[in-house]
Legacy VTK file of the C-alpha trace (Angstrom):
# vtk DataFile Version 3.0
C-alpha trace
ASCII
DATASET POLYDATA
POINTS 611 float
-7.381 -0.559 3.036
-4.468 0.328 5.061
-2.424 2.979 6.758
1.102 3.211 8.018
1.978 4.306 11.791
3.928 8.322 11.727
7.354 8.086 12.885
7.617 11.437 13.560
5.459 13.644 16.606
2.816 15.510 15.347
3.591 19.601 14.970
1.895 22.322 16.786
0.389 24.536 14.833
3.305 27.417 16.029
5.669 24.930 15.286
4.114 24.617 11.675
4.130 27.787 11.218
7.343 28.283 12.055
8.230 25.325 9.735
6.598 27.263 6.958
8.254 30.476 7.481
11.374 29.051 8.156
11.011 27.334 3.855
9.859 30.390 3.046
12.539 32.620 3.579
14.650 29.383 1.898
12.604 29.811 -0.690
13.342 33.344 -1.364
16.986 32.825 -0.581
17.155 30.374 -3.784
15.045 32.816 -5.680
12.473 30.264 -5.530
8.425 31.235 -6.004
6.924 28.209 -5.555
8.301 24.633 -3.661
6.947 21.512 -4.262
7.546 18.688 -1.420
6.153 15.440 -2.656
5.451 12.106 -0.693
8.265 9.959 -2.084
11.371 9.125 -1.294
14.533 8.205 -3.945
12.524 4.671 -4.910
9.058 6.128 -4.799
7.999 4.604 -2.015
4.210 4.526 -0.636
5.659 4.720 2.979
8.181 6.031 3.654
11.282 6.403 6.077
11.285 9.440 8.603
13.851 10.921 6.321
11.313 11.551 3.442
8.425 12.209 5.480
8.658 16.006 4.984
5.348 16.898 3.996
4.326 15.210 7.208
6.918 16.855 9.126
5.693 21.005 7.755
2.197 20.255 7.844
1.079 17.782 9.910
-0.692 15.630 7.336
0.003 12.029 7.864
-1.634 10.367 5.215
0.317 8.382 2.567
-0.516 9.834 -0.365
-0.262 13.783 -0.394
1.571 16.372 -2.482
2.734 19.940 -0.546
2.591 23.244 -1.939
4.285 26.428 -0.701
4.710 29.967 -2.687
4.793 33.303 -0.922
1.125 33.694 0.167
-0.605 30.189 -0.475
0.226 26.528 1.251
-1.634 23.765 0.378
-1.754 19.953 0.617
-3.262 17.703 -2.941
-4.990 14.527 -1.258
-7.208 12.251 -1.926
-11.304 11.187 -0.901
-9.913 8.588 1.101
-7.745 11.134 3.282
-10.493 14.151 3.066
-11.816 13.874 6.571
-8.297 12.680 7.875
-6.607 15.830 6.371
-9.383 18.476 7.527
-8.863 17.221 10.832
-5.360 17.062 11.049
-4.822 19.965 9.210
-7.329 21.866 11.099
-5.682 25.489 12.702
-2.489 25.720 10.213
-2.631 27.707 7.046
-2.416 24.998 4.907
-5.488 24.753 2.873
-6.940 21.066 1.697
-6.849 20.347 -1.885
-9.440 17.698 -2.572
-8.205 15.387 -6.025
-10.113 12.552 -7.304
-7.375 10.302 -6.564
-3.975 9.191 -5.761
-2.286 9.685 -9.303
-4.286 12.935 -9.707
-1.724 15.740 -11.035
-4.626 18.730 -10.168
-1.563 20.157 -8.091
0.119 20.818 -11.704
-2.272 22.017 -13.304
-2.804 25.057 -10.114
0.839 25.219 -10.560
0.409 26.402 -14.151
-2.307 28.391 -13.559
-1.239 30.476 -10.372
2.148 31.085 -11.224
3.181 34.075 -13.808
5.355 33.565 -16.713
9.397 34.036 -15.690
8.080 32.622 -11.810
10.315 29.370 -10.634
8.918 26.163 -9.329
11.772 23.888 -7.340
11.392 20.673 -6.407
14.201 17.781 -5.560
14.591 15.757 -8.479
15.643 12.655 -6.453
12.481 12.191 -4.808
10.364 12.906 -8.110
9.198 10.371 -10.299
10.224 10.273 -13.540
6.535 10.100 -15.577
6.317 13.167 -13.564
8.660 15.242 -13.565
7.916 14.806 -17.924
4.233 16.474 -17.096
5.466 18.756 -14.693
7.997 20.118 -17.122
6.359 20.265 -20.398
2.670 21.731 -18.121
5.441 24.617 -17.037
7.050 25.178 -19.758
3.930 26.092 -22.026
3.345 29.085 -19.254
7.195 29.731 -19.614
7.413 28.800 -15.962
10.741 27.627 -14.746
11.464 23.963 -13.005
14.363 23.764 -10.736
15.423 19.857 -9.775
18.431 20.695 -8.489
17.998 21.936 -5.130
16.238 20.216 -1.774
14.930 23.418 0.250
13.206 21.058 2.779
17.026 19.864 3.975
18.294 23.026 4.330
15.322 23.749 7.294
14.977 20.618 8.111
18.051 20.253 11.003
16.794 17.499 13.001
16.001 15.661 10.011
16.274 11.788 10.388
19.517 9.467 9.747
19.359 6.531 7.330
17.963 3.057 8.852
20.801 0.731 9.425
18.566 -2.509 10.305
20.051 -5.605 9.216
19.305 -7.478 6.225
18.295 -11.341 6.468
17.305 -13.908 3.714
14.067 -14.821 2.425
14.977 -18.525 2.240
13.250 -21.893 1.104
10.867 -23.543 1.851
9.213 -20.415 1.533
11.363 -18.433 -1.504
9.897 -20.797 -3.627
12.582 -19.784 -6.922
16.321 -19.163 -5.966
17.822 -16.074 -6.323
20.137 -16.994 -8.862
16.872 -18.346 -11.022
14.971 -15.111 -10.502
18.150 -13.335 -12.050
18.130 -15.805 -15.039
14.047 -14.630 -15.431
15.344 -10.898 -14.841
18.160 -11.539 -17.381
15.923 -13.179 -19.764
13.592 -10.362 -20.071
16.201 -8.272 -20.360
17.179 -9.462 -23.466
13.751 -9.722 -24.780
13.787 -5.899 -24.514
17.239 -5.678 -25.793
18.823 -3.889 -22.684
22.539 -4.846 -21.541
21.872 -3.306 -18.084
18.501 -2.598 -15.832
18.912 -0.687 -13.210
15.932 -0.986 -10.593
15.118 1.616 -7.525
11.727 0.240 -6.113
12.700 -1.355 -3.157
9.942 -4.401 -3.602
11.583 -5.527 -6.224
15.026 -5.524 -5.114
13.700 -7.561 -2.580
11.805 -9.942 -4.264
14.767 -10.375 -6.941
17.515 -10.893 -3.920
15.183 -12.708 -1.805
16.659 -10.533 0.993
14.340 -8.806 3.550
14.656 -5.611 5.785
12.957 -2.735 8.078
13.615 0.034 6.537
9.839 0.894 6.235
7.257 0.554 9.058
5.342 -2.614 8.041
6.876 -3.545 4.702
10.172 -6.133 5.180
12.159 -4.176 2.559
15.368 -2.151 2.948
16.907 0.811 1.357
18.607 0.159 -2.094
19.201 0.602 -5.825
20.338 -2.641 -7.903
22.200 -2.735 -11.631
21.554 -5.811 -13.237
23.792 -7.071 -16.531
23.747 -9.653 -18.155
26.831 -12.142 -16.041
26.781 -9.878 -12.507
24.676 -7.635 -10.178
25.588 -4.691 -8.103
23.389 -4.087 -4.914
24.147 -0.291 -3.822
23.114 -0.380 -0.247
24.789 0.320 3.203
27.807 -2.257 3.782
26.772 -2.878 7.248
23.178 -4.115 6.916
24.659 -6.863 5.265
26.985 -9.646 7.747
29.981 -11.284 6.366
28.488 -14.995 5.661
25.321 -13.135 3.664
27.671 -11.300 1.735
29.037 -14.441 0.634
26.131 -16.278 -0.305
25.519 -13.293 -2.524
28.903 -13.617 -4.194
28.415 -16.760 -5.011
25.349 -15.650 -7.214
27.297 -13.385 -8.519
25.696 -10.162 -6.900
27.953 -7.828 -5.327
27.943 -5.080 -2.905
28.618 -1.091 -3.463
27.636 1.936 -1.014
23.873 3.511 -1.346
25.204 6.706 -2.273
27.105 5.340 -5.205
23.975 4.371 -7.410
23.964 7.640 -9.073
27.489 7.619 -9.873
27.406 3.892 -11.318
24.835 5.605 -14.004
27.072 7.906 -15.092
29.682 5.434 -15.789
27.912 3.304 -17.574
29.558 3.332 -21.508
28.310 5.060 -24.219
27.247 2.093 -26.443
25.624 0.430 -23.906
21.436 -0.243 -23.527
19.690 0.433 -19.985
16.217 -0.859 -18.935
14.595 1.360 -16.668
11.295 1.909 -15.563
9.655 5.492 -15.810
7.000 4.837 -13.105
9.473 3.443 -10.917
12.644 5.290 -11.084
13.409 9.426 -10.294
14.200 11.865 -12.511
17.086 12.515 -10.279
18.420 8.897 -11.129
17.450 9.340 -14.844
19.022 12.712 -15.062
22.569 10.867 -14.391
22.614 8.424 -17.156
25.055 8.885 -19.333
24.109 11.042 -22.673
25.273 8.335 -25.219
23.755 5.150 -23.388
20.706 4.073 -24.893
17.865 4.213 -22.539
14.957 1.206 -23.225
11.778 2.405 -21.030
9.713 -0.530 -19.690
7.902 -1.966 -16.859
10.124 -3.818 -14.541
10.243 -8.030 -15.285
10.290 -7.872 -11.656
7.033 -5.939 -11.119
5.536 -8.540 -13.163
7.279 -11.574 -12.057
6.987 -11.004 -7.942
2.945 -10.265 -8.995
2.587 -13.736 -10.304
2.693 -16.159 -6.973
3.858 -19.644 -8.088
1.932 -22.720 -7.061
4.245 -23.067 -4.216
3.783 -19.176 -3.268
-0.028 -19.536 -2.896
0.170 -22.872 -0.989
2.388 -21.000 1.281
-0.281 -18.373 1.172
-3.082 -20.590 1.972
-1.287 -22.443 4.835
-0.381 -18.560 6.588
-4.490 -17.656 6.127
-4.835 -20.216 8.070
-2.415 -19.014 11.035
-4.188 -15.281 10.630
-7.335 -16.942 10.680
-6.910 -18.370 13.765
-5.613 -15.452 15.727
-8.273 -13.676 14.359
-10.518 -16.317 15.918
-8.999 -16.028 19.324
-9.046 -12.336 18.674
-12.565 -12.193 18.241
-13.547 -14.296 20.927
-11.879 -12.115 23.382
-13.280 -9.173 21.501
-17.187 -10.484 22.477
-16.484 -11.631 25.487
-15.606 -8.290 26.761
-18.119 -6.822 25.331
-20.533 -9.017 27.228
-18.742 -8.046 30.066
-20.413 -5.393 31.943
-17.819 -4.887 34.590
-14.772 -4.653 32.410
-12.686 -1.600 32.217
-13.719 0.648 29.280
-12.875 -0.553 26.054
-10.862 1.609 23.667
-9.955 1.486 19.845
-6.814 1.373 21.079
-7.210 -1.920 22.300
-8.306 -3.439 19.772
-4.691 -2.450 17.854
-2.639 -4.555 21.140
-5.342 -7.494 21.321
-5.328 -8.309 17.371
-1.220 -7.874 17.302
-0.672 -10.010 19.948
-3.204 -12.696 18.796
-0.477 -12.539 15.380
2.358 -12.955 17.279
1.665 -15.880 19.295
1.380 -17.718 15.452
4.050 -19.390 14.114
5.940 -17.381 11.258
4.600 -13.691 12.157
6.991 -11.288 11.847
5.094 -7.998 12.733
1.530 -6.446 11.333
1.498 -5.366 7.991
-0.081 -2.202 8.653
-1.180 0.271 11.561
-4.717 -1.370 12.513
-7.172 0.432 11.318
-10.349 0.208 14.436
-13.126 2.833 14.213
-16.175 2.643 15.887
-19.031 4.561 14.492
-18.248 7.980 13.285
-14.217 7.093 13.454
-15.037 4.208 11.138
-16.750 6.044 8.418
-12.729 7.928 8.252
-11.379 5.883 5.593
-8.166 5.747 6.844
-8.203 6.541 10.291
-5.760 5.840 12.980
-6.603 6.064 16.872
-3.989 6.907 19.155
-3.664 7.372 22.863
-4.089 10.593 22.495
-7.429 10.560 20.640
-9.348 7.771 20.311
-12.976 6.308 20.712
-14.760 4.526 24.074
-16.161 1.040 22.206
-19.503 1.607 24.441
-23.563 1.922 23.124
-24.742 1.206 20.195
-22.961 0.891 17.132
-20.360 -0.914 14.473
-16.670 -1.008 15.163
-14.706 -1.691 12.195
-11.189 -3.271 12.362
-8.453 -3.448 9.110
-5.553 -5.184 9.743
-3.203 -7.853 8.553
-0.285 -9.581 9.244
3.513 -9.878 7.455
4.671 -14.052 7.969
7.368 -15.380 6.439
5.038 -17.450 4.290
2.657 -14.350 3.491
0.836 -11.046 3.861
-2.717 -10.643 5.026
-4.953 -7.792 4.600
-8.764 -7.973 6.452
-11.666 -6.171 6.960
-14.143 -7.274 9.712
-16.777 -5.150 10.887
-18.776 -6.211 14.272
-21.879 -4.913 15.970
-22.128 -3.567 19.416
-25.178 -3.262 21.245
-28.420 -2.626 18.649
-27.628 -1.872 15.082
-30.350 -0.202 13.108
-31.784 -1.232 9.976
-30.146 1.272 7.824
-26.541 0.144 9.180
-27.732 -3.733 8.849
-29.130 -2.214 4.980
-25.685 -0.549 3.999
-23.498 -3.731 5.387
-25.968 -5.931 3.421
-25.212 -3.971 0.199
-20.636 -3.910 0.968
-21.257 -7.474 1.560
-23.718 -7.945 -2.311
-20.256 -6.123 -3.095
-17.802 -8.318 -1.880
-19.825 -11.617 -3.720
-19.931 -10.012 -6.712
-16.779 -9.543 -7.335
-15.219 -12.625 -5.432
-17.758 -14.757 -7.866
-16.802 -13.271 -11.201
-15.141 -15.302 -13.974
-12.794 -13.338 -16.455
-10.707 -13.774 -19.500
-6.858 -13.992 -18.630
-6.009 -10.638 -19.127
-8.662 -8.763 -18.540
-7.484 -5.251 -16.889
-7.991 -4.933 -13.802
-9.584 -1.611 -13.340
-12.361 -2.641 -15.579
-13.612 -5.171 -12.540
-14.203 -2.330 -9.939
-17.779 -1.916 -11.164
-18.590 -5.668 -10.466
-18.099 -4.934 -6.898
-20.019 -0.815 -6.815
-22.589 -2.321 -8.931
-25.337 -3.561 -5.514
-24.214 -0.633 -3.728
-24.921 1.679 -7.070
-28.338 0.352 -7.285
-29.018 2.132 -4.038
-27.400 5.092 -4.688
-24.647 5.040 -3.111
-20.607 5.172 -4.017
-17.314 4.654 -2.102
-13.911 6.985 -2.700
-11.322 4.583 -2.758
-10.441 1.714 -5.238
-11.691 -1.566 -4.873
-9.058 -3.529 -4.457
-4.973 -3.478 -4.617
-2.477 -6.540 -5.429
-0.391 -7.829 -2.206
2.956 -9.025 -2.215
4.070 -12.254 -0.976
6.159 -11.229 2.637
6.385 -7.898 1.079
4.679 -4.826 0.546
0.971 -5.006 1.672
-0.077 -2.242 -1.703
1.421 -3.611 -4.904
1.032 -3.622 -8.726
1.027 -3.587 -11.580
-2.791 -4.835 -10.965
-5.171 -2.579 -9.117
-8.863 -2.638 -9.118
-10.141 0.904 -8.858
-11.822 3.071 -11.297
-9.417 5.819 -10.951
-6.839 3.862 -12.662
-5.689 3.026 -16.159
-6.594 0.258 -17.562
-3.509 -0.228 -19.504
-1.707 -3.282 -20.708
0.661 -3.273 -17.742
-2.419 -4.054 -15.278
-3.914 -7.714 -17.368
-5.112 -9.616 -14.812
-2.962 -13.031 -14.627
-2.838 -16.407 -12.864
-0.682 -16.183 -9.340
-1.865 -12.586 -8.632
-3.246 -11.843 -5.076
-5.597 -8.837 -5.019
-7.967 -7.649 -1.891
-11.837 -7.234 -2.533
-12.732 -4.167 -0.207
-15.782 -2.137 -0.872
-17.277 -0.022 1.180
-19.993 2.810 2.369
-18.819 5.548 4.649
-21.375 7.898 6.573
-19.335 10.649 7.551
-20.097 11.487 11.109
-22.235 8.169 11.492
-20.338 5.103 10.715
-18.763 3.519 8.513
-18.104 -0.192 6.717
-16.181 -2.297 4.899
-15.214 -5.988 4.290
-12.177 -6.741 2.518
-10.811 -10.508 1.788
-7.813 -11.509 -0.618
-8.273 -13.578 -3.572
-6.122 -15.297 -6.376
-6.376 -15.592 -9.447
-6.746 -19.140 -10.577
-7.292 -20.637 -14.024
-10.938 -22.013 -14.593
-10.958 -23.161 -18.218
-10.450 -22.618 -21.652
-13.420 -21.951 -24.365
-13.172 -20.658 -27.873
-13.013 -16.919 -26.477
-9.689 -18.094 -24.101
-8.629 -18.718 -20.800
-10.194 -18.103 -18.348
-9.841 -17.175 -14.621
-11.490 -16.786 -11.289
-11.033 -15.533 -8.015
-9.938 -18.005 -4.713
-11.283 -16.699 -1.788
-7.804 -16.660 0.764
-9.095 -14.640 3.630
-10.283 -17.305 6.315
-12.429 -15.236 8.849
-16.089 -15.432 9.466
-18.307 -12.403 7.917
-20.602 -11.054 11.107
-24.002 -12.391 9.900
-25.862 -10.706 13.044
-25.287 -7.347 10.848
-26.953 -8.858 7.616
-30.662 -7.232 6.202
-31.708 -10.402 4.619
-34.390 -9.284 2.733
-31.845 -7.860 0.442
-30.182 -10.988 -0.207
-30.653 -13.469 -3.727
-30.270 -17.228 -2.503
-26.904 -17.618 -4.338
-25.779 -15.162 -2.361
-27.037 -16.768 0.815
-25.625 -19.629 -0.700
-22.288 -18.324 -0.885
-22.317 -16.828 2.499
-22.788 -20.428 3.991
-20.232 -21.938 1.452
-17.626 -19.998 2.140
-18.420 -20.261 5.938
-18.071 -24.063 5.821
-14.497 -23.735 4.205
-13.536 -21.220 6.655
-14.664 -23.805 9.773
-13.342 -26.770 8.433
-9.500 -24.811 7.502
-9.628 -23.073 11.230
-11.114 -25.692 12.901
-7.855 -27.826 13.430
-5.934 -24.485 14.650
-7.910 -23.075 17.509
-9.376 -24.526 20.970
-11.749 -23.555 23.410
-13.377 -20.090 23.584
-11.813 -19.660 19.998
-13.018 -22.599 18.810
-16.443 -21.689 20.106
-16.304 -18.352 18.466
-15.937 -19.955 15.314
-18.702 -22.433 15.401
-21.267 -20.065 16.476
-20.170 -16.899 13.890
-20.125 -19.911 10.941
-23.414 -21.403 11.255
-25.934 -21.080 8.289
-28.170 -18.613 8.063
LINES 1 612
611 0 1 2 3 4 5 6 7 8 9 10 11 12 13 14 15 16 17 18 19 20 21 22 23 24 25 26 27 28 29 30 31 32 33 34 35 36 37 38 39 40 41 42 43 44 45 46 47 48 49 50 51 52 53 54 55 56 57 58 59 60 61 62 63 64 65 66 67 68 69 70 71 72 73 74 75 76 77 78 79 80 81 82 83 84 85 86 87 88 89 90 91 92 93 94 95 96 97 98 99 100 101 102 103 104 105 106 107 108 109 110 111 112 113 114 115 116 117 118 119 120 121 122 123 124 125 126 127 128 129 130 131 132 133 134 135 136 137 138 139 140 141 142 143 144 145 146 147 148 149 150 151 152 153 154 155 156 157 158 159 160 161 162 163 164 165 166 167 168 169 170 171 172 173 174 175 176 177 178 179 180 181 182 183 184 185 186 187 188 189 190 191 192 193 194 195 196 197 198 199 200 201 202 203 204 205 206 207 208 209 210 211 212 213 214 215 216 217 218 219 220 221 222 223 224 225 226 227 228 229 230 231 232 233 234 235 236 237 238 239 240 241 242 243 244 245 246 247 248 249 250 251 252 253 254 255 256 257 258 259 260 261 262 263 264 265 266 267 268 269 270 271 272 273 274 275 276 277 278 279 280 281 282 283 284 285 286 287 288 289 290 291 292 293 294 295 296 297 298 299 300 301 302 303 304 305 306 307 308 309 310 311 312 313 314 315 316 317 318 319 320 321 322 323 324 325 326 327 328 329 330 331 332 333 334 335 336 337 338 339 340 341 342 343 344 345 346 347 348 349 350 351 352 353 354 355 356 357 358 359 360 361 362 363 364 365 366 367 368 369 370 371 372 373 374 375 376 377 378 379 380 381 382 383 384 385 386 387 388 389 390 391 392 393 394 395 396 397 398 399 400 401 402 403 404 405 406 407 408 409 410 411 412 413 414 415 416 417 418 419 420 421 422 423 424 425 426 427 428 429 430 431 432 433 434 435 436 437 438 439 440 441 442 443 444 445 446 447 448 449 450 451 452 453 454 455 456 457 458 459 460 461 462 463 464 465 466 467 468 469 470 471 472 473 474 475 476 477 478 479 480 481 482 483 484 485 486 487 488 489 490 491 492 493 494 495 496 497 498 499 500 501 502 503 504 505 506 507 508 509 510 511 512 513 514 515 516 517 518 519 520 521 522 523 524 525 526 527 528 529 530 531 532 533 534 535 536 537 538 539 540 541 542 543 544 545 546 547 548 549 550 551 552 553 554 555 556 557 558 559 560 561 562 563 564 565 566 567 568 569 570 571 572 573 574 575 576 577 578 579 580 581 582 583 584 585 586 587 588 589 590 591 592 593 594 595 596 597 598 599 600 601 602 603 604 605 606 607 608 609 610
């Protein structure tokens, strides 16, 4: 479960107020009753660059998922269970009111459009930051109230005036050994799939993707090594619309010889419109805007599909998961040296006070004296007690937690290497933990081996596997807001699809579970106030055998980190589950083993023995 660092100070509430005003009167200047500011970007992003972060920058909200409303007497902010306590606190003394949704791709906020606005009132929002799927329900919910939509106009930029510049980082390869298929085969596979669907042309905006399809990497996005772009595939060349100088003379001819070339980011749009009338164009509706779609060409015929890359980058070849394994076992080891410093300090009593803060410089630096690590792959998530039952908290130097007492500290955090992502959950005791915190880790852990143990036909979707996981921690009453687990790219972006394990998704065709795909197990209980757990590992899908029924799959266990046993209720506990516990602790000793010494080596002994 992970969060991305702000890049932009938080607002006072008179400077939020001011903020609001000051898109108000915009608002009434455009004739405007009601603005929608969403958090996206022109390629949907989940994080985003300071430029987009505009609901973050008028209310103060800096969760990733959240969509803004403002008319003339009501402001409020759509979130989601995991973000509740997050947004009450941060949104705490402005007048912008919570608005509690189920989940992430909840559309409540468009339904309280149609019912709080009057017929002949105008809604505006910018159509380049809207996704496509979207904007459809958005239009067709509005226009059954005879509401109208404005897309053409971006009120937050004309208040906005110290809004942020365009990154310029560099771009740099993805190369062998660990881009285990070239670029100019992963533009045959594109190609091919094209074809399949009948398009002459694709045209792609999610900036994973274009990454994974280039093999190129960036840092355009806190955390995620991808890079600002648009891409138009056909079927002998490729056009990569980004900023000319990210990209040095000798990469720009590596890409010519694969026949990609480069155009200015601002002249996607325009390349749309050119495109001739008899042609076919693949695009994807969940992953492009209806600004982009709104410039295609009347007479070109549009072919709506799931990207072949969103499928293809999902899919980790044999080569991609060794890599995988082989970079567990780097985390794995700072996380052992990491851990061992962790305790020791705690046994300490005349160390300086110890801070959730920390935590966040201990666990980085333990990942950057690895081989391979590029930078975290998220803001470290470390809340002790009450912070950790916030799903998604974030401590800061201005307000953060003393780790001193009684209590459990839980840490998320992972890791971008060039041969890998990682994504963990730990949670550790401090001082004496009480039977009902031992009782309610017990139960996330009966989680965790649920699902980790299940077998599954190939194809299965996803979403139907999240009650594997609730079902121990259902028995007892108890439930968790957030999805189970989320796919991870491969040295990309920590969240991706098309798979995801939650409840509050579809379980459509697009989300089959397949061989190659890495997904994180994370379930959880939160006691708001109290404390709060969760233990997440990664996994792949691997193929087990075939029977009359099919294929099938299981999950590999990737994550290589001891599970605190000290915090275990036993009593609660079946013998194959005991059983796994101490498996999966001898395969995490024996990998780690050969990568640490001395007080980390120590660690890892004692916290693997079998209990």
């Amino acid at each position: 479960m992970t969060s991305p660092d702000s890049t932009l100070p938080m607002p006072t509430t008179t400077a939020r107020d001011e903020r609001l005003a000051q898109l108000r009167a915009a608002m009434r200047s455009a004739h405007v009753d009601a603005c929608i500011i969403p958090s996206s970007d022109p390629h949907l992003s989940e994080y985003l660059p300071g430029r987009w972060q505009g609901r973050e920058w008028l209310t103060g909200f800096t969760g990733s998922v959240g969509t803004f409303i403002a008319t003339g007497d009501f402001a409020g902010c759509w979130t989601d269970a995991r973000y509740w306590t997050q947004a009450e606190t941060e949104l705490a003394g402005s007048s912008v009111q919570l608005m509690k949704i189920p989940s992430g791709a909840s559309l409540l906020h468009i339904d309280w459009l149609a019912a709080n606005l009057a017929l002949g009132q105008t809604v505006a929002v910018d159509a380049r930051v809207l996704g496509l799927s979207t904007a459809r329900l958005l239009a067709d919910a509005l226009k059954a109230r005879g509401i109208i939509l404005r897309t053409d106009i971006d009120l937050l930029d004309s208040v906005w005036r110290e809004r942020p510049a365009l990154p310029l980082v560099p771009l740099f390869e993805h190369a062998a050994p660990y881009a285990s298929t070239s670029r100019a085969g992963k533009l045959a596979a594109t190609r091919a799939a094209m074809a399949t669907l009948g398009a002459e042309r694709h045209f792609i905006s999610t900036l994973d993707d274009i990454a994974w399809l280039f093999n190129l990497r960036g840092a355009d996005v806190n955390y995620n090594p991808v890079f600002l772009a648009h891409a138009l595939v056909t079927p002998d060349s490729a056009t990569l619309f980004v900023a000319e100088a990210k990209v040095d003379a000798a990469l720009r001819a590596r890409l010519l010889l694969d026949g990609v070339t480069l155009a200015p980011y601002e002249d996607a749009a325009g390349a749309l419109a050119a495109l001739p009338a008899d042609t076919s164009l693949l695009i994807d509706p969940r992953r492009v805007t209806a600004g982009m779609r709104d410039t295609i060409a009347p007479r070109v015929r549009v072919i709506e599909a799931v990207n072949p890359t969103t499928f293809a980058k999902s899919r980790k070849t044999a080569a991609d998961a060794a890599h995988v394994r082989a970079t567990m076992e780097q985390d794995g080891a700072a996380l052992c040296e990491f851990f061992a410093w962790l305790e020791a300090e705690l046994a300490n009593p005349a160390r300086a006070p110890l801070t959730e803060v920390a935590i966040d410089r201990q666990i980085t630096a333990a990942r950057a004296r690895r081989p391979d690590f590029v930078s975290p792959s998220f803001g470290t998530i470390a809340g002790f007690n009450a912070n950790g039952a916030v799903i998604h908290y974030r401590a800061s130097e201005a307000a953060h937690a003393v780790i001193e007492g009684d209590g459990l500290l839980l840490i998320d955090s992972g890791g971008q290497y060039l041969g890998g992502t990682t994504d963990i959950t730990r949670v550790v005791p401090v001082g004496v933990t009480s039977e009902a915190q031992r009782s309610d880790f017990t139960l996330v852990l009966k989680g965790v081996i649920a699902l980790s143990s299940a077998r599954f036909p190939r194809g299965t979707r996803s979403p139907m596997l999240d009650a594997l996981a609730r079902a121990p921690i259902w028995a007892a009453g108890i439930d968790y807001g957030h999805g189970t687990g989320h796919g991870v790219g491969f040295f990309l972006n920590v969240h991706e699809g098309p798979q995801s394990i939650s409840a509050s998704a579809m379980p459509e065709p697009h989300t089959a579970m397949e061989e190659g795909m890495i997904t994180s197990v994370e379930p959880g209980i939160y006691r708001p106030g109290r404390w709060g757990i969760r233990i997440e590992n990664l996994v792949l899908n691997v193929a087990l055998d075939a029977t009359e029924f099919g294929d099938w799959l299981r999950f590999e266990t990737l994550t290589l980190c001891p599970i605190d046993t000290r915090c275990l209720h036993l009593p609660l506990l079946r013998a194959d589950e005991i059983a796994w516990i101490n498996d999966y602790h001898a395969t995490v000793r024996a990998r780690l083993a050969p990568h640490v010494g001395g007080a980390a080596a120590a660690w890892l002994d004692q916290r693997t023995q079998e209990i």
